[in-house]
PyMOL Python script that loads the backbone (N, CA, C, O; Angstrom):
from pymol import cmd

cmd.read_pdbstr("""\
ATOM      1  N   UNK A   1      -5.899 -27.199   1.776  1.00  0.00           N
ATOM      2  CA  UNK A   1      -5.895 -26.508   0.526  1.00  0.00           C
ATOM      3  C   UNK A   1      -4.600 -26.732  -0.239  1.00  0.00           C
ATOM      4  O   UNK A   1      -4.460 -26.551  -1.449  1.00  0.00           O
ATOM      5  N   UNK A   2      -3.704 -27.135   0.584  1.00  0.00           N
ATOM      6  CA  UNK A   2      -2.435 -27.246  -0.274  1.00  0.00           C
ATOM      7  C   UNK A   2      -2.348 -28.449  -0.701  1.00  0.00           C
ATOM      8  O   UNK A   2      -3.384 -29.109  -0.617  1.00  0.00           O
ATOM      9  N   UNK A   3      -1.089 -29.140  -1.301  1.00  0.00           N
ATOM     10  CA  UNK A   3      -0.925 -30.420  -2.126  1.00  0.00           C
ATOM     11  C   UNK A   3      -1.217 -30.556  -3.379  1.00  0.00           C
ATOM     12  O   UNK A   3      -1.208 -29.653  -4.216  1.00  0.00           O
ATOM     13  N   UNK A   4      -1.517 -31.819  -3.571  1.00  0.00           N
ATOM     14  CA  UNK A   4      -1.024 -31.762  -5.328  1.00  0.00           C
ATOM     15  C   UNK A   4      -2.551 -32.174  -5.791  1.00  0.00           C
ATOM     16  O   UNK A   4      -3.079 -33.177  -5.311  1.00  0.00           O
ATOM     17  N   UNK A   5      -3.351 -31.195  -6.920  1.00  0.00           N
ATOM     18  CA  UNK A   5      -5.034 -31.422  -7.245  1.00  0.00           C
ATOM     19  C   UNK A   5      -4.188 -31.811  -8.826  1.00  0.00           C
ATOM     20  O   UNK A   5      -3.178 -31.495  -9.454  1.00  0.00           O
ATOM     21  N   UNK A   6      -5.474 -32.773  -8.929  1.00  0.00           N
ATOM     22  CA  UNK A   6      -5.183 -33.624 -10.499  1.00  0.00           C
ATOM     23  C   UNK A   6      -7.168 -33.267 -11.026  1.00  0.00           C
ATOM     24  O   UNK A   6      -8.134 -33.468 -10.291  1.00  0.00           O
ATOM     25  N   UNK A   7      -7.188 -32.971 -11.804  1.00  0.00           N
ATOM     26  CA  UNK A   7      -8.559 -32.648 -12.357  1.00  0.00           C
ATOM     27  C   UNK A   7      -8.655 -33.820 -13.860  1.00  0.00           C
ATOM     28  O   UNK A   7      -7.559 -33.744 -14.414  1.00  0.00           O
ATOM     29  N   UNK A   8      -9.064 -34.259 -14.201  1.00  0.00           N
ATOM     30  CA  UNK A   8      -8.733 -35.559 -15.571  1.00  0.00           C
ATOM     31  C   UNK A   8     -10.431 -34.953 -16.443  1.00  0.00           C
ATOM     32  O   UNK A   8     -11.216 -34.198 -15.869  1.00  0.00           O
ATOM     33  N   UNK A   9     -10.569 -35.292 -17.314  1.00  0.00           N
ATOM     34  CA  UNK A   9     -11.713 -34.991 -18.071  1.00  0.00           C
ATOM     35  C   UNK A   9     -11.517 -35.368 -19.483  1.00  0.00           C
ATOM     36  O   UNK A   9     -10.769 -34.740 -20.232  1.00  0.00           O
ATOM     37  N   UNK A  10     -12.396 -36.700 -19.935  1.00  0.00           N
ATOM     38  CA  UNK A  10     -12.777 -37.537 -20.493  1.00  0.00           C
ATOM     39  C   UNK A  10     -13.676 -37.001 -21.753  1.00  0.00           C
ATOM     40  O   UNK A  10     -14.866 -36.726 -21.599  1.00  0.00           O
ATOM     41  N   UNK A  11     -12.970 -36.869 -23.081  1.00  0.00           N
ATOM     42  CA  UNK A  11     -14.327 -36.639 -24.361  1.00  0.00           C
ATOM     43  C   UNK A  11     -14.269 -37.057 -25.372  1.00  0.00           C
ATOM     44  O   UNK A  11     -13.385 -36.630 -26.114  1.00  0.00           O
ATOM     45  N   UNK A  12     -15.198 -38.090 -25.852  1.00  0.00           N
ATOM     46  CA  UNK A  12     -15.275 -39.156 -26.834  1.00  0.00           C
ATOM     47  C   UNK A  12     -15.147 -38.507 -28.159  1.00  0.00           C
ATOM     48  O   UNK A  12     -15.296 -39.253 -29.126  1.00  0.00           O
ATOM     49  N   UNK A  13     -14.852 -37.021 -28.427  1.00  0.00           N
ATOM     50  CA  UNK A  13     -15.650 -36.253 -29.964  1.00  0.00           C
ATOM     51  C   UNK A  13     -17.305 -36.760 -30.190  1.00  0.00           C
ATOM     52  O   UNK A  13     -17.753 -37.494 -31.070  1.00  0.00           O
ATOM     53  N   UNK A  14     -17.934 -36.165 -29.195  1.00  0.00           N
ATOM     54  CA  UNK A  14     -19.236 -36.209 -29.631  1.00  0.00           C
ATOM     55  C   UNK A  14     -20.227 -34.940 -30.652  1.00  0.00           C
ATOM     56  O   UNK A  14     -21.292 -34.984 -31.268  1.00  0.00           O
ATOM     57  N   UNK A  15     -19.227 -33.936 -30.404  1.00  0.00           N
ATOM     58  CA  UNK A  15     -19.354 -33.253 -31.029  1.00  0.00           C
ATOM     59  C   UNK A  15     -19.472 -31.791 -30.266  1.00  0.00           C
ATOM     60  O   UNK A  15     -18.634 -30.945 -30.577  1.00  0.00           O
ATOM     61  N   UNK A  16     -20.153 -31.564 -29.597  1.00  0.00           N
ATOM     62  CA  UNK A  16     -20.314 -30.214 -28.759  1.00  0.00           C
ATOM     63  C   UNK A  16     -19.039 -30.208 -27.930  1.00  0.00           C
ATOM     64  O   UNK A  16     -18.717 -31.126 -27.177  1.00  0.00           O
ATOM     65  N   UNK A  17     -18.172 -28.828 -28.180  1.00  0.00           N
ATOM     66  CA  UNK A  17     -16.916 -29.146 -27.714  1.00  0.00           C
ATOM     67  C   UNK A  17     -16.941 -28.785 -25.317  1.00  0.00           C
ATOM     68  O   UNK A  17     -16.193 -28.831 -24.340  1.00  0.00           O
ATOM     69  N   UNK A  18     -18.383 -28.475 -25.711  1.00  0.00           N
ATOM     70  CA  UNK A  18     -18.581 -27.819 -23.983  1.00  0.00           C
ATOM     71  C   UNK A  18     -18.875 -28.980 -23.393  1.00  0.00           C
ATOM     72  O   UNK A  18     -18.534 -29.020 -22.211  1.00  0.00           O
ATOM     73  N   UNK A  19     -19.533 -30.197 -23.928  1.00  0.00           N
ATOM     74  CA  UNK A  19     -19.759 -31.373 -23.026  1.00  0.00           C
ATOM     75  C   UNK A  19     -18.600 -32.009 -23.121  1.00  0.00           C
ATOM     76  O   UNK A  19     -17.849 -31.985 -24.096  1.00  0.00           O
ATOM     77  N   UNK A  20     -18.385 -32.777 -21.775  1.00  0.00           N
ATOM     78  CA  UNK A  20     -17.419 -33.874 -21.683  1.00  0.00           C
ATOM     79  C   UNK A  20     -18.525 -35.228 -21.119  1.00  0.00           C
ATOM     80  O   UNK A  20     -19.673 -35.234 -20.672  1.00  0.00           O
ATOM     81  N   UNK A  21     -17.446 -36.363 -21.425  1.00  0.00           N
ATOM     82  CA  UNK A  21     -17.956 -37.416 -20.835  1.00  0.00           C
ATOM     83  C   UNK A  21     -18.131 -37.927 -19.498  1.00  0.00           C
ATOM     84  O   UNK A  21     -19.098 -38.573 -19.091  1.00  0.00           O
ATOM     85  N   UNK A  22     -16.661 -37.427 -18.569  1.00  0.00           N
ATOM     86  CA  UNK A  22     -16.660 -37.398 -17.257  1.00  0.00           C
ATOM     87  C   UNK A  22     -15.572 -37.024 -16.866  1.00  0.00           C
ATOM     88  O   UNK A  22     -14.575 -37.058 -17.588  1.00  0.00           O
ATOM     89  N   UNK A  23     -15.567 -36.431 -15.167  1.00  0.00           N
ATOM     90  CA  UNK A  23     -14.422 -35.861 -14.901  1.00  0.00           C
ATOM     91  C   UNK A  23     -14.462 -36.434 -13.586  1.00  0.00           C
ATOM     92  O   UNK A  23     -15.445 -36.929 -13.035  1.00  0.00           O
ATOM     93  N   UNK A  24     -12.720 -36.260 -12.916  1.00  0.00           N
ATOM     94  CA  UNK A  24     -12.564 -37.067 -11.642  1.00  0.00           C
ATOM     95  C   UNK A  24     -11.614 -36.099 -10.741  1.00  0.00           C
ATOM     96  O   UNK A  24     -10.557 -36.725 -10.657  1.00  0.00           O
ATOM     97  N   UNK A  25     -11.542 -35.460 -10.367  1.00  0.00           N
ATOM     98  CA  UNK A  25     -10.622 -34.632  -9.341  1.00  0.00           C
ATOM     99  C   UNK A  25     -10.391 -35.643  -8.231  1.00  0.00           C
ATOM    100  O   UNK A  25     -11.228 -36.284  -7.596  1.00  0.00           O
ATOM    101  N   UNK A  26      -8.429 -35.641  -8.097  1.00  0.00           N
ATOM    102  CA  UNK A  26      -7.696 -36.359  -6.872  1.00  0.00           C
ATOM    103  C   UNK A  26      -7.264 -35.362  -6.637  1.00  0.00           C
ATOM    104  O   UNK A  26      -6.628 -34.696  -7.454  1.00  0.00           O
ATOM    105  N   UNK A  27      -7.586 -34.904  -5.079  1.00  0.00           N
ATOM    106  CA  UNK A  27      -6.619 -34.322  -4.411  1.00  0.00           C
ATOM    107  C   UNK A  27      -5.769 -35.165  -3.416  1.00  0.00           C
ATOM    108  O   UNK A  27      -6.404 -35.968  -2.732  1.00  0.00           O
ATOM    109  N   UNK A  28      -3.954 -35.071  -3.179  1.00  0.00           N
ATOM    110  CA  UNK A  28      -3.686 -35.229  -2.103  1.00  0.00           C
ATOM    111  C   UNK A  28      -2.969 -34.364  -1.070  1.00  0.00           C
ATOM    112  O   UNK A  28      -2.040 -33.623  -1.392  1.00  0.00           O
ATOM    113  N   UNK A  29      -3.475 -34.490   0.324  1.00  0.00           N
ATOM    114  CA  UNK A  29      -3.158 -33.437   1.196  1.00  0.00           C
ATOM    115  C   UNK A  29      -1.795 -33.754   1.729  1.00  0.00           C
ATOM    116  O   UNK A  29      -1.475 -34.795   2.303  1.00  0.00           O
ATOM    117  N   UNK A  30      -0.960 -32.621   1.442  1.00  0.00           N
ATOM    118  CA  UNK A  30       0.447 -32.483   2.571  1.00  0.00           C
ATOM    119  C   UNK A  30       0.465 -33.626   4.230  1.00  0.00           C
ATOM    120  O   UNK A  30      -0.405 -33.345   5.055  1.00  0.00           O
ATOM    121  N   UNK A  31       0.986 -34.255   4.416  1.00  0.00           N
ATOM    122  CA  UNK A  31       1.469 -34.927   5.474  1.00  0.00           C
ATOM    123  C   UNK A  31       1.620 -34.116   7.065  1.00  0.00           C
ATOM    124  O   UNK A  31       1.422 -34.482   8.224  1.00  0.00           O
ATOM    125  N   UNK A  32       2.063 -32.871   6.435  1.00  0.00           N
ATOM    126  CA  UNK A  32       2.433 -32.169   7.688  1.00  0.00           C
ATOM    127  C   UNK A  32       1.014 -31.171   7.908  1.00  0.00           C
ATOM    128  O   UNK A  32       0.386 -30.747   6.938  1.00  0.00           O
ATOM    129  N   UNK A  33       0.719 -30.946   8.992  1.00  0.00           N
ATOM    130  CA  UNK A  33      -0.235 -29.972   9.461  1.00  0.00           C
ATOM    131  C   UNK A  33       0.295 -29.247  10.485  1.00  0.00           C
ATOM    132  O   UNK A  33       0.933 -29.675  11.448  1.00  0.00           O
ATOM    133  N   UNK A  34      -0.133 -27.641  10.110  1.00  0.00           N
ATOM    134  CA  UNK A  34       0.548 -26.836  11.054  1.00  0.00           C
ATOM    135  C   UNK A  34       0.089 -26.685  12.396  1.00  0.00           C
ATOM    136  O   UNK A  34      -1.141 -26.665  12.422  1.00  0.00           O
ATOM    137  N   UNK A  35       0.648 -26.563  13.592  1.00  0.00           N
ATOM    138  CA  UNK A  35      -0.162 -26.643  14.805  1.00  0.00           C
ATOM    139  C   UNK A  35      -0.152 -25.187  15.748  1.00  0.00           C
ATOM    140  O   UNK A  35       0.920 -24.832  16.237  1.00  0.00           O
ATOM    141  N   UNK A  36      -1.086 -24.573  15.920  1.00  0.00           N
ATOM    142  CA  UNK A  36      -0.398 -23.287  16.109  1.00  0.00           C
ATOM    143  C   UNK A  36       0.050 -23.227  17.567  1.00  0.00           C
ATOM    144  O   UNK A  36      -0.617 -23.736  18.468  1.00  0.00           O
ATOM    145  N   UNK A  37       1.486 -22.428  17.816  1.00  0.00           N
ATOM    146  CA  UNK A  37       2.044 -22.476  19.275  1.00  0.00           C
ATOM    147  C   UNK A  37       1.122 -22.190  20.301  1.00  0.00           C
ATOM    148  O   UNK A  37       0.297 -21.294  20.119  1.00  0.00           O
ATOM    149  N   UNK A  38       1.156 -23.057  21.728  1.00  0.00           N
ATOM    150  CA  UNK A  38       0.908 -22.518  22.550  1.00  0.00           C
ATOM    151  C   UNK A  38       0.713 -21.220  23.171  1.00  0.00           C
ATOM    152  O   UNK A  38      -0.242 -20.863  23.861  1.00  0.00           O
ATOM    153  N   UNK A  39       2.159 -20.301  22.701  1.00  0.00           N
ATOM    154  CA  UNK A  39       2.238 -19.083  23.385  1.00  0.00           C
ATOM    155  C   UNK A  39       1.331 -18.381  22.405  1.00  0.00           C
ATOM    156  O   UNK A  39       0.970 -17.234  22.667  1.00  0.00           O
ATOM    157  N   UNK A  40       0.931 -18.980  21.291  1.00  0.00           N
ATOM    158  CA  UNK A  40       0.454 -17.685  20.313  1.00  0.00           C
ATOM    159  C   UNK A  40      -1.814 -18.103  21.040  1.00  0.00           C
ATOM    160  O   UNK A  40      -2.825 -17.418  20.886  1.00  0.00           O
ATOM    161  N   UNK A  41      -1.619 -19.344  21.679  1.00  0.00           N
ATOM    162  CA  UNK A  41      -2.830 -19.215  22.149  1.00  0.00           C
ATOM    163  C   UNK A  41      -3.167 -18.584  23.252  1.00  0.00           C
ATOM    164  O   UNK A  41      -4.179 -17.969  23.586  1.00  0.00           O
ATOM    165  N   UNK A  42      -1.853 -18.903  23.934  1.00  0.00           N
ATOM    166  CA  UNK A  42      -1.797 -18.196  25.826  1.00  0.00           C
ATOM    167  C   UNK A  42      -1.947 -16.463  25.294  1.00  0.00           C
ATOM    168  O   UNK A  42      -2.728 -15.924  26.078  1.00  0.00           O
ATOM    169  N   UNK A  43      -1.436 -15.419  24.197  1.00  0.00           N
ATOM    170  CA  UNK A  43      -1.806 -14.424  24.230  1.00  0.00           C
ATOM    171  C   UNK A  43      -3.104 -13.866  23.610  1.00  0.00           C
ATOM    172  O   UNK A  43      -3.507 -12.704  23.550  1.00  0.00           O
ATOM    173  N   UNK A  44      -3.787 -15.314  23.051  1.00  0.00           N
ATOM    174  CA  UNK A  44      -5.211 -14.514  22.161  1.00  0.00           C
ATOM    175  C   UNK A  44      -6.053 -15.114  23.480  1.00  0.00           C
ATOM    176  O   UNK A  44      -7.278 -15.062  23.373  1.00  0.00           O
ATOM    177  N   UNK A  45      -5.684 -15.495  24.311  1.00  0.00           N
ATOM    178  CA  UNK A  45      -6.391 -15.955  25.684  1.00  0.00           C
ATOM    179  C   UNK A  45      -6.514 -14.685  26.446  1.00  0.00           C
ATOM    180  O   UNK A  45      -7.562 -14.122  26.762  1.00  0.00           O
ATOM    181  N   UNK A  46      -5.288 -14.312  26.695  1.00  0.00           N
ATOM    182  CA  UNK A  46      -5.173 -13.082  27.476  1.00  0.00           C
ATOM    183  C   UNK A  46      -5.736 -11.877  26.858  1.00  0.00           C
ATOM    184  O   UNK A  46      -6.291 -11.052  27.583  1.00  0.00           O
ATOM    185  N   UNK A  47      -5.656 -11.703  25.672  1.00  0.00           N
ATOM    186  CA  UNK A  47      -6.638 -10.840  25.302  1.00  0.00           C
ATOM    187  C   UNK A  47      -7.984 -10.825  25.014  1.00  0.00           C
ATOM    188  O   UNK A  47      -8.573  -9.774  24.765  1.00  0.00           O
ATOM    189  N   UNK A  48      -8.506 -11.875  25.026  1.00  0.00           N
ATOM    190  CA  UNK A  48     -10.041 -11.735  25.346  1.00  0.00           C
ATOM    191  C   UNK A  48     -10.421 -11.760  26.546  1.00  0.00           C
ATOM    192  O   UNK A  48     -11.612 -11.484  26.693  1.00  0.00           O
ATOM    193  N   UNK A  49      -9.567 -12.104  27.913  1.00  0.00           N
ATOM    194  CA  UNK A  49      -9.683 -12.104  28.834  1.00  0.00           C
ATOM    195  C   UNK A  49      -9.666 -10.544  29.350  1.00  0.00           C
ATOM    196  O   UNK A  49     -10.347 -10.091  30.270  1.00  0.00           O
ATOM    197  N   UNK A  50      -8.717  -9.830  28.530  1.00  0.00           N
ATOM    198  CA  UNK A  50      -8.118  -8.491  29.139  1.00  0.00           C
ATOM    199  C   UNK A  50      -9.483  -7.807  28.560  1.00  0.00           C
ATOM    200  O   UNK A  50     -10.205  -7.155  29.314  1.00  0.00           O
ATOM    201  N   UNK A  51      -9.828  -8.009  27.039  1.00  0.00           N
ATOM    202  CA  UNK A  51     -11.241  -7.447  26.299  1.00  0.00           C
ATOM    203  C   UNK A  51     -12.723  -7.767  27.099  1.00  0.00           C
ATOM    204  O   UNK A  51     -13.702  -7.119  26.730  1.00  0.00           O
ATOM    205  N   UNK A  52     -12.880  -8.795  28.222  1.00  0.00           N
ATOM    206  CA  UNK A  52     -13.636  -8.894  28.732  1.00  0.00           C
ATOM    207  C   UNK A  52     -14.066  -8.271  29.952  1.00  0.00           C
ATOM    208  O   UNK A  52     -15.212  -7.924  30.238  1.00  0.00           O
ATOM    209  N   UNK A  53     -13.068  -8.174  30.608  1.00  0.00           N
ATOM    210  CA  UNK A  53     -12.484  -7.446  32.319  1.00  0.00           C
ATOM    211  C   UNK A  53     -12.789  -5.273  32.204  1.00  0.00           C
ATOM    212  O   UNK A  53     -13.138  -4.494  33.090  1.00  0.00           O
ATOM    213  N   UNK A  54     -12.472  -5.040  30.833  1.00  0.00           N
ATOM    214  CA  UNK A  54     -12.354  -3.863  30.439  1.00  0.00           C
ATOM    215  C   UNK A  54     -13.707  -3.534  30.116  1.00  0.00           C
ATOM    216  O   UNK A  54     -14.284  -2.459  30.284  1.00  0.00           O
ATOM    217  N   UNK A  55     -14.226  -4.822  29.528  1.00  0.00           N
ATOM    218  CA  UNK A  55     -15.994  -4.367  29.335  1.00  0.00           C
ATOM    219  C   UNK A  55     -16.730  -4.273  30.321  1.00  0.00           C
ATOM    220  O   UNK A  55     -17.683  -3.500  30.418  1.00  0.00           O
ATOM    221  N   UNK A  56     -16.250  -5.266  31.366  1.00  0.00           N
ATOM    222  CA  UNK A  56     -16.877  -5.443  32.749  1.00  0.00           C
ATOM    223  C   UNK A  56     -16.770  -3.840  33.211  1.00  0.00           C
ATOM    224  O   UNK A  56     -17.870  -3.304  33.343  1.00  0.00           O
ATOM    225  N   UNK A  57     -15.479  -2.904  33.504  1.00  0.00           N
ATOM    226  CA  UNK A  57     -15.434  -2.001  34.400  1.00  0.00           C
ATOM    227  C   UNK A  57     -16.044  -0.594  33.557  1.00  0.00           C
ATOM    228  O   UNK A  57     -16.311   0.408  34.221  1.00  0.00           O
ATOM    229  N   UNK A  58     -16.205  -0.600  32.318  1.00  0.00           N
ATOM    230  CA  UNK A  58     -16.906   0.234  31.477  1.00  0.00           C
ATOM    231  C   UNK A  58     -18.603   0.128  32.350  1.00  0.00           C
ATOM    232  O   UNK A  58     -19.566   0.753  31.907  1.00  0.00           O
TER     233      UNK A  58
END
""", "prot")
cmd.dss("prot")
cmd.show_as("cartoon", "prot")
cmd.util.cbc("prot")
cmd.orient("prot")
């Protein structure tokens, strides 16, 4: 979603100012992608693990 969007749109004066002739959207995407930490997976691990074990003894 991030980076730089270019939208372009093309109109000859045909007369109706709502039509255009054509349009071209470039997006380009950021280089970097975020990766999320390990530890932040090792604790949504442990808590569905802990949310599962707790349903079990219910």
């Amino acid at each position: 979603m991030f980076g730089t969007w270019t939208l372009s749109m093309r109109d000859y004066g045909r007369g109706d100012p709502l039509e255009f002739f054509s349009a071209q959207l470039d997006i380009k995407a950021d280089a970097s992608e975020s990766v999320p930490e390990p530890a932040t997976l090792a604790m949504l691990a442990m808590g569905l693990l802990g949310a599962g074990a707790a349903r079990r003894r219910l």
